[in-house]
N, C-alpha and C positions, 0 to 999 in steps of 0.2 A: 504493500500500500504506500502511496507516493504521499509526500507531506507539501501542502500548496506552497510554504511561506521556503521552505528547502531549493533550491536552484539546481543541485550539481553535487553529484557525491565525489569523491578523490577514495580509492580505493588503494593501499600501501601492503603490497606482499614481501613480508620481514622471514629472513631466514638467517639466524646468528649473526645480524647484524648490531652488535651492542654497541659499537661505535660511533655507528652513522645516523642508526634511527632517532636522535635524535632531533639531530640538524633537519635530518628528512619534514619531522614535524614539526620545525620552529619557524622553516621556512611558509609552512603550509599556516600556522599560525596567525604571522605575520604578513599577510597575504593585503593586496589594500582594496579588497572589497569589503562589505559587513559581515560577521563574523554565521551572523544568522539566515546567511540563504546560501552556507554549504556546509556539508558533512564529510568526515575524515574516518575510515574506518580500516583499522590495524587488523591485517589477518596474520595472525604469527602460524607459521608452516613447521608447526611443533620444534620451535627454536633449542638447543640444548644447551645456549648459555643464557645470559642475563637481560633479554630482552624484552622476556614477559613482565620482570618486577620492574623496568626503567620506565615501560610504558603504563603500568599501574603508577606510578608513582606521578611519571608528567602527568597523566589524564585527573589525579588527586590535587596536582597543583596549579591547571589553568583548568579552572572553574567557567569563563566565558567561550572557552573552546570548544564546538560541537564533535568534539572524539572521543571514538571507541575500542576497545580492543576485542578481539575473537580469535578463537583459536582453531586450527585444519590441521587437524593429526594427519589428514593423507597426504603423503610429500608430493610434491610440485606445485610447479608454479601456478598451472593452467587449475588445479583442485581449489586451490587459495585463490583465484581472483574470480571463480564462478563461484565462493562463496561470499564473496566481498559483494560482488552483483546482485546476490540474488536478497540478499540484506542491505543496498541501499536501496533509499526513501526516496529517490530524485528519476527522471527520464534521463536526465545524463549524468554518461559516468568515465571519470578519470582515472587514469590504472598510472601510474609512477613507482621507480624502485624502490627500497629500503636505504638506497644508500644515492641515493637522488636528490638535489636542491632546487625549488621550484624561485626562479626569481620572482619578484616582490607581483608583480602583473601578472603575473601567467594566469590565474583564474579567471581575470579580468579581460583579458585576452580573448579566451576562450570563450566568456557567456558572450562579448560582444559577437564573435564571428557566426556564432548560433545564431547571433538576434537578426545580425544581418543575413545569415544564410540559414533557414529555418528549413530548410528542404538538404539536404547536407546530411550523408548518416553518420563519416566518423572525421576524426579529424588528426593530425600527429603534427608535431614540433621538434624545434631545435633540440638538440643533446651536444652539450660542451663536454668533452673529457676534463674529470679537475684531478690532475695527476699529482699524486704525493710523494717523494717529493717535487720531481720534475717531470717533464715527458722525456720516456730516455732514447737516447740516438738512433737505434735500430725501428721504432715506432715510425712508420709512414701511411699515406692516406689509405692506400689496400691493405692495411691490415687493422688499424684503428676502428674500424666495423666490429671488429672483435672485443674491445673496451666497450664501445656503446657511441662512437663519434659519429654522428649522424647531421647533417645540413644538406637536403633536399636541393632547397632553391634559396634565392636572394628573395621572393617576393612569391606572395598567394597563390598557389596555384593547386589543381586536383593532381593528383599522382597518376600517371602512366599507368594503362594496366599491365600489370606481374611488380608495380611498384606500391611499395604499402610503408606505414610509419613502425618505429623500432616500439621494446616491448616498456622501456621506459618512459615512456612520455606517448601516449595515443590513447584517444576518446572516443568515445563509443555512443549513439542513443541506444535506451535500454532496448528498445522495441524493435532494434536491429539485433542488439546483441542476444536477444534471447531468438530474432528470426534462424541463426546459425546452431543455436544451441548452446550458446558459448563456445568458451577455448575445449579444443578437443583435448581430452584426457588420454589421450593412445600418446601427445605428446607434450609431457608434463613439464620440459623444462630440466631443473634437477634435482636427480632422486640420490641421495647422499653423494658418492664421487661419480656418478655417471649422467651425462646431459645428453637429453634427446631433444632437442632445441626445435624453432620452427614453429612453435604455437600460434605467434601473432602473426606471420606470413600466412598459416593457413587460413587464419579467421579472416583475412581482410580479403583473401585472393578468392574466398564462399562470398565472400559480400559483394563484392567486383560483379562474382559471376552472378549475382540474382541484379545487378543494374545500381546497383547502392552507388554513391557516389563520397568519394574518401579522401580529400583535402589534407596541405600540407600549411604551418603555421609559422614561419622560422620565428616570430617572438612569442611563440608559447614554448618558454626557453626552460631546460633543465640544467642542472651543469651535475654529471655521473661522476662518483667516487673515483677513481683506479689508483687504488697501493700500486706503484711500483714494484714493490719489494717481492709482490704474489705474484708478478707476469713471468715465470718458470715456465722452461719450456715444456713440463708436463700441464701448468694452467692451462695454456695455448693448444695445447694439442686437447684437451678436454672438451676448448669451448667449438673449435674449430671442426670434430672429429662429431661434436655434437652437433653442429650443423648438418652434416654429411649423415648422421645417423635419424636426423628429425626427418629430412628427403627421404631415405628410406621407408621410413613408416609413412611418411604421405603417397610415394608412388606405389608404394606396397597396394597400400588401399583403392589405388586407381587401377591397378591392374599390370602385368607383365610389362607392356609395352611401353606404360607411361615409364615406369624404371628402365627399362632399356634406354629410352631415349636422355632422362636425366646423369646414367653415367657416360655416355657422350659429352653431351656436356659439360659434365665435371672434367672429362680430358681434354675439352678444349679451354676450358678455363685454365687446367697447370700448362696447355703448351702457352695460351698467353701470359701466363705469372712468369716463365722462363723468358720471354720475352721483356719482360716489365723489371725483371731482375739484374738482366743483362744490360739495359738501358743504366740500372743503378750503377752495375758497376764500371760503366762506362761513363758515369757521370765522376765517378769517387766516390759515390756513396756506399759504400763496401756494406755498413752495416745493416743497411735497410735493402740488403738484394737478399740473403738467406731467407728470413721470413715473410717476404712474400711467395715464393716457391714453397716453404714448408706449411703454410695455411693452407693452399691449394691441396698439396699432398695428403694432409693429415683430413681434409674434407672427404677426399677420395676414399679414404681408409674406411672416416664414417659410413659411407652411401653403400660401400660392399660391403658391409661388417666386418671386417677386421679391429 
């Protein structure tokens, strides 16, 4: 049941983020519309450290903040934000990381482009990388996809079909998001150390296909956590490999031939990253030509299951 004087819920899938979660909500907070026409709702993805008492304790100490917390023992991503949905109060719903900073507008942003675009079923925005401590030398544009760096376009426009908004920062109306059923659960995102990625691509590329129309925002701006110190090239090959593994369960589900033709694909994509690497090291950029080839690679691995 939708609450009239509610605008827009922000939906926050937390997984041992005791760090971030935080800021995540101070930002959301701080927001500069009223505090009273949006909801904030904490799905913790059965965290096992300190995230469930950080966010009782904020929720104990701002009193004028319309947030909640709840709990999804079933691990993934796609479990916790169909239950974030299905428990907000509003027609529109905002899905943001745990470890995600919403600048001061973004809400504000968003109910505008609604007002003006009321026919519009989803919409995604900018993602800054905010790298701790730096962004480090080997990080280039084809692989920073992998942190979360996302900038579409310089200016409004709908996304290209097979082009859709990333999984931190993309808005949804309810009455689309329940026409797909939600995030499909075959791909949850991740389930302790294994990532089968690909949830938000399939939900937007089901929307595409029924005529939805799915908009890009670049000042409905995030800025995404990345620890340095975590980017190991077993992280890498986790989030990368789960890329290639989420393809999998999608083409699975479409049949023989659709996977047939996606790992083509995927080969023509490392012979271009072999290309793209070659150019690096032809440029001197020695350290950013490895990992572009090994994200391609380790995609590959996913799509075949290896």
């Amino acid at each position: 049941m939708t609450t009239p004087f509610i605008k827009i819920s922000i939906i926050i899938c937390s997984y041992n983020r005791q760090d971030y979660i935080l800021a995540a909500l101070d930002s959301l907070n701080n927001q500069s519309i009223p505090k009273n026409i949006y909801e904030v709702i904490v799905v913790d993805n059965n965290s096992t450290d300190n995230t469930a008492a950080l966010c009782h304790q904020y929720i104990s100490t701002h009193t004028t903040f319309n947030v909640r917390y709840e709990l999804e023992k079933q691990q993934g991503a796609s479990f916790a934000r169909n239950k974030g949905a299905a428990l907000a109060q509003t027609q529109l719903l905002v899905f943001m990381d745990d470890d995600a900073i919403a600048e001061k507008d973004y809400l504000h942003t968003i109910l505008l482009f609604y007002k003006n675009n009321p026919e519009v079923s989803g919409l995604g925005g900018r993602i800054i990388p905010l790298y701790i401590p730096e962004k480090p030398n080997w990080m280039s544009y084809y692989v920073s996809s992998l942190v979360g760096n996302f900038d579409y376009s310089t200016q409004i426009e709908e996304f290209k079909p097979g082009k859709y908004p990333l999984e931190s920062n993309m808005i949804i109306k309810k009455e689309d998001f329940d026409l797909v059923g939600g995030f499909n659960t075959a791909l949850p995102g991740v389930v302790g150390t294994l990532r089968i990625g690909g949830e938000g691509k399939d939900f937007f590329l089901k929307l595409q296909k029924r005529g939805k129309r799915i908009f890009y925002h670049p000042q409905a701006v995030v800025h995404h956590v990345v620890e340095v110190a975590k980017l190991t090239p077993e992280y890498m090959y986790r989030v990368a490999s789960g890329i290639g593994r989420g393809e999998r369960v999608r083409m699975k589900q479409q049949g023989g031939f659709a996977y047939f033709k996606k790992i083509i694909e995927y080969i023509f994509k490392l012979g271009a990253s072999l290309i793209i690497g070659f150019g690096y090291i032809l440029n001197g950029n020695y350290q950013q030509a490895g990992p572009v080839i090994k994200f391609r690679i380790d995609a590959l691995k996913g799509l075949v299951g290896k």
